[in-house]
Every structure is written in C-alpha cells, then in structure tokens.
ZADOTI-962683 format. One record per residue: x, y, z of N, C-alpha, C in turn. Coordinates in steps of 0.2 Angstrom, whole numbers, plus 5000, padded with zeros to 4 digits. Layout:
BEGIN
XYZXYZXYZ ...
REM end
This chain:
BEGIN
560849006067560749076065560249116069 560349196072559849216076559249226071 558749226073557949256072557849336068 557849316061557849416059557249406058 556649456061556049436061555949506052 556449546053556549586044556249546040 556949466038556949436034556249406031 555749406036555249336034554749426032 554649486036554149526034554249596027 555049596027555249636020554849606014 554949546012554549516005553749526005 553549516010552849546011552449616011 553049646014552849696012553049756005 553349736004553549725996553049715993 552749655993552249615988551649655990 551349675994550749735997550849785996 551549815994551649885991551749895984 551849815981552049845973551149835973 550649795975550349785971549549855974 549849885977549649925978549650005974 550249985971550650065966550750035958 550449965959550349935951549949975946 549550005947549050075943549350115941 549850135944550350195945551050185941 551150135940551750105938551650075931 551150085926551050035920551250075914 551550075911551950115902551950175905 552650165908553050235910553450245904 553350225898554050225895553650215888 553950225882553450215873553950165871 553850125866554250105861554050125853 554350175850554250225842554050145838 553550135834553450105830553550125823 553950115818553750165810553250135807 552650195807552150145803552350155794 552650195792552650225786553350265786 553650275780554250335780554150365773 555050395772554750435765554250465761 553950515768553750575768553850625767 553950675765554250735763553850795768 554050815771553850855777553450825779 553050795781552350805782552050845786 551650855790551350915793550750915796 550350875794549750865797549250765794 549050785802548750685801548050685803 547850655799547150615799546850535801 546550515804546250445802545550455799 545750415796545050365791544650305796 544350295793543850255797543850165796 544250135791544550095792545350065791 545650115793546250095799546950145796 546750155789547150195785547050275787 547550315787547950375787547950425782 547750485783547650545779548450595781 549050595777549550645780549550715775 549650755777549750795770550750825771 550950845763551650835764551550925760 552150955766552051015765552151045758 552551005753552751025746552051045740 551351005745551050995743550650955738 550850905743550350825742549850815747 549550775745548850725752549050665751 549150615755549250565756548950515759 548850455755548250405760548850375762 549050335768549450295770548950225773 549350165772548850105771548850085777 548550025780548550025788549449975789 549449955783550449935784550649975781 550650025778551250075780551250115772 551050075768551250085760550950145758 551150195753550950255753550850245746 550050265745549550275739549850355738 549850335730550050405725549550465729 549850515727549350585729548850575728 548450605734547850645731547750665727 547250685720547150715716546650785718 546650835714546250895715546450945717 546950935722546951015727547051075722 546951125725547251195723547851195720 547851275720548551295719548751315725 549251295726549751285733550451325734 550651395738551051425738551551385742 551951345738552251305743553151335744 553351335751554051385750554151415758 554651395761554651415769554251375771 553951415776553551385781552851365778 552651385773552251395767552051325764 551451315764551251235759550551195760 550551155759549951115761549951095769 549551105774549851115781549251075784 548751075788548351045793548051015788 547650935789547150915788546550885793 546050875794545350855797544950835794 544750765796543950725794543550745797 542950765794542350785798542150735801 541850745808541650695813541050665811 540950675805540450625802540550615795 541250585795541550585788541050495786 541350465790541150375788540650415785 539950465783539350465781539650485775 539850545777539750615770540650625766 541150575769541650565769542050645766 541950705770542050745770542550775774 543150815771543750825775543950915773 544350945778544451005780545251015778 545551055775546251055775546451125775 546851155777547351225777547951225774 547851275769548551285768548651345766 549351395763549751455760549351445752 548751495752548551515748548751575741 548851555735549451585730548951645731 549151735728548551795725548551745718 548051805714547951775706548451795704 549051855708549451895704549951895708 550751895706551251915712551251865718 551751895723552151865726551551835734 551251865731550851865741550451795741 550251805747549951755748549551725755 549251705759548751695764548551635766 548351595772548051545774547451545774 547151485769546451465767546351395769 545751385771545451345772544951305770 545051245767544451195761544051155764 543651145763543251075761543251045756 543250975756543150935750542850865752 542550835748542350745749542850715745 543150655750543650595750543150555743 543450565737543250505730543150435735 542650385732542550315735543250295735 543750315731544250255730544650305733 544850355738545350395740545650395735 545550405728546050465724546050505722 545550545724545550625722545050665727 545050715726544650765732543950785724 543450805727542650805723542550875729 542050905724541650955728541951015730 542551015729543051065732543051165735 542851175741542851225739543151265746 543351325744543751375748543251395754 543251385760542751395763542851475770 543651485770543851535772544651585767 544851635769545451635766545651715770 546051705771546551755777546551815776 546451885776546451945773547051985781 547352035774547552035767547951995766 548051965758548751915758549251965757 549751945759550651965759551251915755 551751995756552051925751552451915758 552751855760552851805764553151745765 553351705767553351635767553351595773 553151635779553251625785552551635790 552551615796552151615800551451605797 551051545798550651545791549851525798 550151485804550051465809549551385803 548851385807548451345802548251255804 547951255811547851215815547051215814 546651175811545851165810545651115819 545351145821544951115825544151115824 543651065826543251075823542651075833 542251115833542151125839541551075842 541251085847540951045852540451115856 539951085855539551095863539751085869 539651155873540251125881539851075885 540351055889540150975891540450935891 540650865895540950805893540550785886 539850795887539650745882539250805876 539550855874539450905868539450865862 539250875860539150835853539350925849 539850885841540050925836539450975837 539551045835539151105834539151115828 539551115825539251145817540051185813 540551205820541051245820541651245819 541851265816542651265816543151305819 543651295821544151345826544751345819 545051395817545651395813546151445815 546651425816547351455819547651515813 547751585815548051615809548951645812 549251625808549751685811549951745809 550351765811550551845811550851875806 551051815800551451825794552051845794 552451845801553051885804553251965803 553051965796553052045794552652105797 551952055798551552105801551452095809 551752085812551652085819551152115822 551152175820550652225822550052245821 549852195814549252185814548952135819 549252075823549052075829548552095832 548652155833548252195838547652245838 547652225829547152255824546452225822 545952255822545552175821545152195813 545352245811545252225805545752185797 545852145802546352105796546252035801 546551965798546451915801547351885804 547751935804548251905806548551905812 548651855815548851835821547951835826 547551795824547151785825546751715827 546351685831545951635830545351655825 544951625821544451635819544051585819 543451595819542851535821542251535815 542151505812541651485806541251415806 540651415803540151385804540651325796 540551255796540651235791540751245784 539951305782540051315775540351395776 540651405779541151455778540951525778 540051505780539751565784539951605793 539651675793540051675803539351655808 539651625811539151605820539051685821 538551675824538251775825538251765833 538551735834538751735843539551735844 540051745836540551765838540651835841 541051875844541151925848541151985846 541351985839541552025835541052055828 540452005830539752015825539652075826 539752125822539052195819539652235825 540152235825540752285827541152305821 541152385822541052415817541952415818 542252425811542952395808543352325811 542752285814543152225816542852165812 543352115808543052075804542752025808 542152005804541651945812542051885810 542451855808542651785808543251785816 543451815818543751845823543551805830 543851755834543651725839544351775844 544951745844545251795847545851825844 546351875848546651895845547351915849 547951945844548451955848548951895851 548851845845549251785843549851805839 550351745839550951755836550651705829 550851655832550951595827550751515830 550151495828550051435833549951385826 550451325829550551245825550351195828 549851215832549451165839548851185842 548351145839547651165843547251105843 546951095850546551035850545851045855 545551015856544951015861545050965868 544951015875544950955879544150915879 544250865884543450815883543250855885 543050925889542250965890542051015885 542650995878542351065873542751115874 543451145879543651195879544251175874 544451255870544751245864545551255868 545851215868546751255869547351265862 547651275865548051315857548751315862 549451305857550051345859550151385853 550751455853550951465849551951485850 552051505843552851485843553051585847 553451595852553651665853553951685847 554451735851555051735845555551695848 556151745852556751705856556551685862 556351635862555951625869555051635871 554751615875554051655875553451605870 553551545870553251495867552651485872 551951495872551351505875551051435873 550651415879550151385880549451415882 548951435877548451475880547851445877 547051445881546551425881546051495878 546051525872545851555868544751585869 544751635874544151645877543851695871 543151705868542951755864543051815865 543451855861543551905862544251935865 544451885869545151905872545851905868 545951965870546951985868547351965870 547751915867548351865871549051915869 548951985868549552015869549952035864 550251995859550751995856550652025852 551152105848551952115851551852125857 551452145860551352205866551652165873 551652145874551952085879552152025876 552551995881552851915877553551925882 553351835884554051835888554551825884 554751825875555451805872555651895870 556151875866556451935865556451925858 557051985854557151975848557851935846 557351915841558051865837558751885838 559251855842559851865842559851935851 559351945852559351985860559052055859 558852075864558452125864557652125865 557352195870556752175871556252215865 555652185863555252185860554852245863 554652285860554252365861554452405868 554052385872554252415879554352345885 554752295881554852235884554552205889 554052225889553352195893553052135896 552952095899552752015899551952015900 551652085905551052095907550752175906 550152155903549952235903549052225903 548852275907548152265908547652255903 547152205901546752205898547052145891 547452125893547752075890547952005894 547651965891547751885893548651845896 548651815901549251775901549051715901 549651705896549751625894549751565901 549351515898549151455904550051475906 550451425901550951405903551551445896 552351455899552651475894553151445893 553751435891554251405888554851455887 555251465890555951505888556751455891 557051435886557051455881556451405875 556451445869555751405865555951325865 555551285862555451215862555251225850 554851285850554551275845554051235844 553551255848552951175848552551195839 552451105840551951105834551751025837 550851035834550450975837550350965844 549850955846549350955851548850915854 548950855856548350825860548350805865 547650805867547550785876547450685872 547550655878547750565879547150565882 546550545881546050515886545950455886 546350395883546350345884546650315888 546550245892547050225896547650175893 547850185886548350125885548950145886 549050175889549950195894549750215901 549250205902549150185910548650245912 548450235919548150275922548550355921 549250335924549350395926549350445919 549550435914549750455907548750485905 548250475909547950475906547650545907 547450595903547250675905547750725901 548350665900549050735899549050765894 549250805891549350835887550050815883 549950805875550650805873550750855867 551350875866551350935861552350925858 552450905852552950905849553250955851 553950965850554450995851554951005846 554851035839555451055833556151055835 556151115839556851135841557251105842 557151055850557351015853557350935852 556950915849556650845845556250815849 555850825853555750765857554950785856 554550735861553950765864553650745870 553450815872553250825878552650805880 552650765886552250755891552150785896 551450825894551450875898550950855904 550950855911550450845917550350895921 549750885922549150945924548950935931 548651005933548550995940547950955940 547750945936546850925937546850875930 546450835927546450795922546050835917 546350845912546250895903546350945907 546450975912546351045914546851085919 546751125922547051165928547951175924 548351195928548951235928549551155926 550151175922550551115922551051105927 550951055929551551045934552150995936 552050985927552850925926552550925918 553250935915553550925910553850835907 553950805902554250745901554450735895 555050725893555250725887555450635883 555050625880554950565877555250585868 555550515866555850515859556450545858 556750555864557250595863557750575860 557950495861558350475858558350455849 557950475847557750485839557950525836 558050585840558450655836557850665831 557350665830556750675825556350755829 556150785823555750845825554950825825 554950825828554150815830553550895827 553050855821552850915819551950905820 551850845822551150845824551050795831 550550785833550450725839549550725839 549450655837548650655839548550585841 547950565844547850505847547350465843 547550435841547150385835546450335840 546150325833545250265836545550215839 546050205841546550135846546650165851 546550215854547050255860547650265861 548050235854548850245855548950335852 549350335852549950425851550050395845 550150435839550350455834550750515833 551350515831551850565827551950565822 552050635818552550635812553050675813 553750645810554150695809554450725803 554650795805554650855801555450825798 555450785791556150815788555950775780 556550795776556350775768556150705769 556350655774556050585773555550575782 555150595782554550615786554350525787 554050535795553950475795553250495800 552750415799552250415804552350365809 552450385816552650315821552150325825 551950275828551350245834551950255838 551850265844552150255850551550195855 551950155855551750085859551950075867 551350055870551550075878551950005879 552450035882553049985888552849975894 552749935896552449895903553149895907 553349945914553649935920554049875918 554549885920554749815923555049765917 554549775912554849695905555449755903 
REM end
C-alpha cells in the first residue's frame, strides 16, 4: 500500500483541535429535571437558604416546596387576593439578607374595600420559624388608581444594587406596573402609576434621588415610564436594572429602564392591534422617547428573566440572558454582544420539546436554571447541563 502521509497526520490534528474548542463545546444542550408538579399556575420562584423553594400559585397561595420536591400546605396570612385573569398572587422575593431577618417581598392584584376594581401592591412579610405562615405583614406600595380589570397587572420585584460588579444591596426596590390594558394612555401620564417602573426604599418610603421628586403633578414613586406590561425583570452583575415587556400584536421589548425615561408606549411600538391595524399614528420612533435594546415581532409573550453568571453549562452559556416564552413554549437563550451586556446577537430555543409555557427563569445558589411552568398542573424543573458528545 502507497504512503498516505493524511492518514498518520488527520487523527492528530483532530486531537489538537478538539482539545483546543473543548471550552467552547461543554453543555450545549439541558436535560428538564421535575423537581416538583401539581402546581396551579404558578407564577413566581424563590429560594430559601437551605435548599427548599418559595413558589407562589396565581389562585392565590405561597408555597414552600421541599428540596425533593414535596409541597408543604399554603402559606398562611396573605391578604385579600383579587384573583381572576391575569390577576392573583404573582411575583415573590427573599430579601438578600433573609438567612438574618428571614424577610420576603411579594406582589400581587390588589382587591378596592368596594366593587370590582383593583391594582398591584406590593408586601413585605417575615417567613414564621416553621415556613407556615407569613408574621409582620404589611403593604408597602399599592398602584393608583385601582380599576376594574383583570388584565395587564405586570409585577416583577427586583431588589437594587449599588453600581459596580461588586455593589452591594442599596436599600431599594424596582417594581414592574402595567397598563391595566384599559388605560393604555395613562402610560404617558405621570400622575398615575400605570404602565410604569417604580422605585422604593424597602419600608415603602421614596429615594429622593428618584427623578420625579418635588415635580409638581408627577407621583415620586416613578423611576420610568411609558411601559406596557412587563413579567420579567432582573439585574445584570454591574447593578444595571433590565426589564421586557409583553407588546400587543407583535412589539414584545427588551429595555434597560434609565431614570426618568419614556419608553413610548401607545405612542410608538413595533406591534399593532389585536387582529391588525396600527396603533395611534403607527409609529415605532418618535423623538424624546427611548428604543427598545431588543424587539420581537411576531410576540414570544415573555415572562421571567435572568442573566446565567455561573459556569455549569459552560463557558460559552455563561453572560446569557434567558427569558421564558408563553406563547411559543420554549425558552430562550439569549447571547449578547458583550457578556451581561451590549446588543443581542443570537437567539436559542431550548425546552421546546415539552410544549410547557414557560412563566418564570432564575438561577438558583447552585448555578443551575430553574423554570416554572404556567398551567393548572404547574411544575418547578432544574434544567441540568448535557455534556457534548455523551
């Protein structure tokens, strides 16, 4: 046989190029874990400090869930809960210094004392020694005016940071409101809080460096405005707050929410109206009004929001953004030009073959992904990295 000098240098080179793109190659892929099911919508997740799970279930329960999966009876204590549509017990959050003070943040569709209306408020409460009840209870924000409703309620707690990689907690909270659908056009109004961010100190007092302090007909709880409906907010690692919100037909935003800035909505928006048709002066840009990082046409409907800074699905996974997908079922793996940061420049759809609506995504004290999904038997799944190749 002749001399194939190929033969002897292909396997070598190979072997110098896989182990050179090995970094780049590790948990391309998840495997859904169920840690828990027989949930009833769930809506929003929390961890606890040893190993067990805070879910709240939109009908209007709090749930501890056990580190194997078993679901402890309700919470006792909440409120009165207008629960109904889009409407219910919605976001939860443990204060970053809960292991001390064992204190936690929740939002939900707040009932009037009278009639059909109703609004998003926002509580504090202390977790009982034995997780079964909430102690200390109090209303620490509540949305003006309440309507009657059952829609667009938005309701995503972030709790803020000092900018910086290494900012430590400030004292603050970011809370997501939406537009109620009916009043769209209070949007653009700033003496009402809908379709708003707003920003408050803990006890439910305002920062007097929000933007809106001692402006005469503008409420000071007010960080920005000219939002639709956002079911997604989180913090990159330097402290900067991101947000999406839901369009209408199309027009689903990705925006980093600056003090004091108008992200538009009705007045612009890349979607249209339900069933077709443009919205005001069908507009997408108009001067003195913000454009969305990134947009979506047609919608995805996102809800839940977190940046990955761990490395247990690899380097390359690691900076990305991932944000559920209602609509469509899946969730997205979003990559950035820059890590936590800059413009998106690939999309990924993971979970697709579950047909599950995805309604929250956070990354747990393990650095794995967690989802819940949105249906009468709601489930909590770890997504587990797949290693290349096995």
């Amino acid at each position: 046989m002749l001399f194939d000098p190929g033969r002897r240098l292909l396997p070598a080179i190979i072997a110098v190029a896989s182990s050179l793109l090995a970094p780049f190659t590790q948990a391309q892929e998840v495997r859904p874990e169920i840690v828990a099911s027989g949930l009833q919508n769930p809506w929003g997740l929390a961890f606890l400090p040893d190993g067990r799970f805070l879910v709240t279930e939109r009908v209007g329960r709090l749930r501890v869930v056990e580190a194997d999966g078993k679901l402890a009876a309700a919470v006792a204590g909440l409120p009165g809960i207008a629960a109904g549509g889009q409407g219910g017990l919605l976001d939860v959050m443990t204060d970053s210094d809960f292991a001390r003070n064992r204190t936690l943040y929740f939002c939900y569709s707040e009932p009037a004392a009278t009639g059909r209306a109703n609004s998003t408020a926002l509580a504090r409460a202390t977790l009982s020694a034995d997780s079964a009840r909430l102690e200390n209870l109090r209303v620490i924000f509540s949305q003006k005016p309440k309507v009657a409703s059952t829609a667009h309620f938005g309701c995503r707690i972030v709790e803020s940071r000092a900018p910086g990689a290494n900012g430590q907690p400030d004292g603050k909270l970011f809370l997501t409101l939406g537009e109620r659908f009916s009043r769209k056009e209070d949007a653009q109004k700033l003496d009402n809080h809908h379709g708003k961010v707003v920003r408050i100190n803990k006890d439910g007092s305002v920062p007097q460096d929000n933007p809106f302090v001692g402006k005469a007909g503008a409420l000071p709880e007010i960080w920005s405005y000219g939002h639709r409906n956002s079911q997604g907010a989180t913090l990159a690692p330097d402290g900067t707050f991101w947000m999406h919100e839901h369009g209408p037909q199309g027009g689903d935003e990705i925006n980093l929410p600056k003090p004091g800035a108008n992200y538009g909505w009705p007045e612009i928006t890349y979607g249209e109206n339900y069933g077709g048709g443009k919205i005001g002066e069908g507009l997408s840009r108009k001067a003195g009004m913000e454009q969305p990082l990134h947009y979506w046409v047609p919608s995805i409907a996102p809800s839940g929001m977190a940046f990955l800074t761990s490395e247990r699905y690899g380097k390359a996974w690691q900076g990305n953004l991932f944000v559920g997908a209602l609509k469509f079922s899946y969730l997205d793996r979003i990559e950035l030009s820059e890590p936590f940061g800059g413009k998106v420049v690939r999309e990924n759809k993971l979970l697709t073959e579950a047909g599950e609506r995805i309604r929250d995504v956070r990354q747990g004290p393990d650095g794995l992904l967690y989802v819940l999904t949105d249906s009468t038997d709601g489930k909590l799944i770890r997504l587990l990295p797949v290693q290349a190749g096995r």
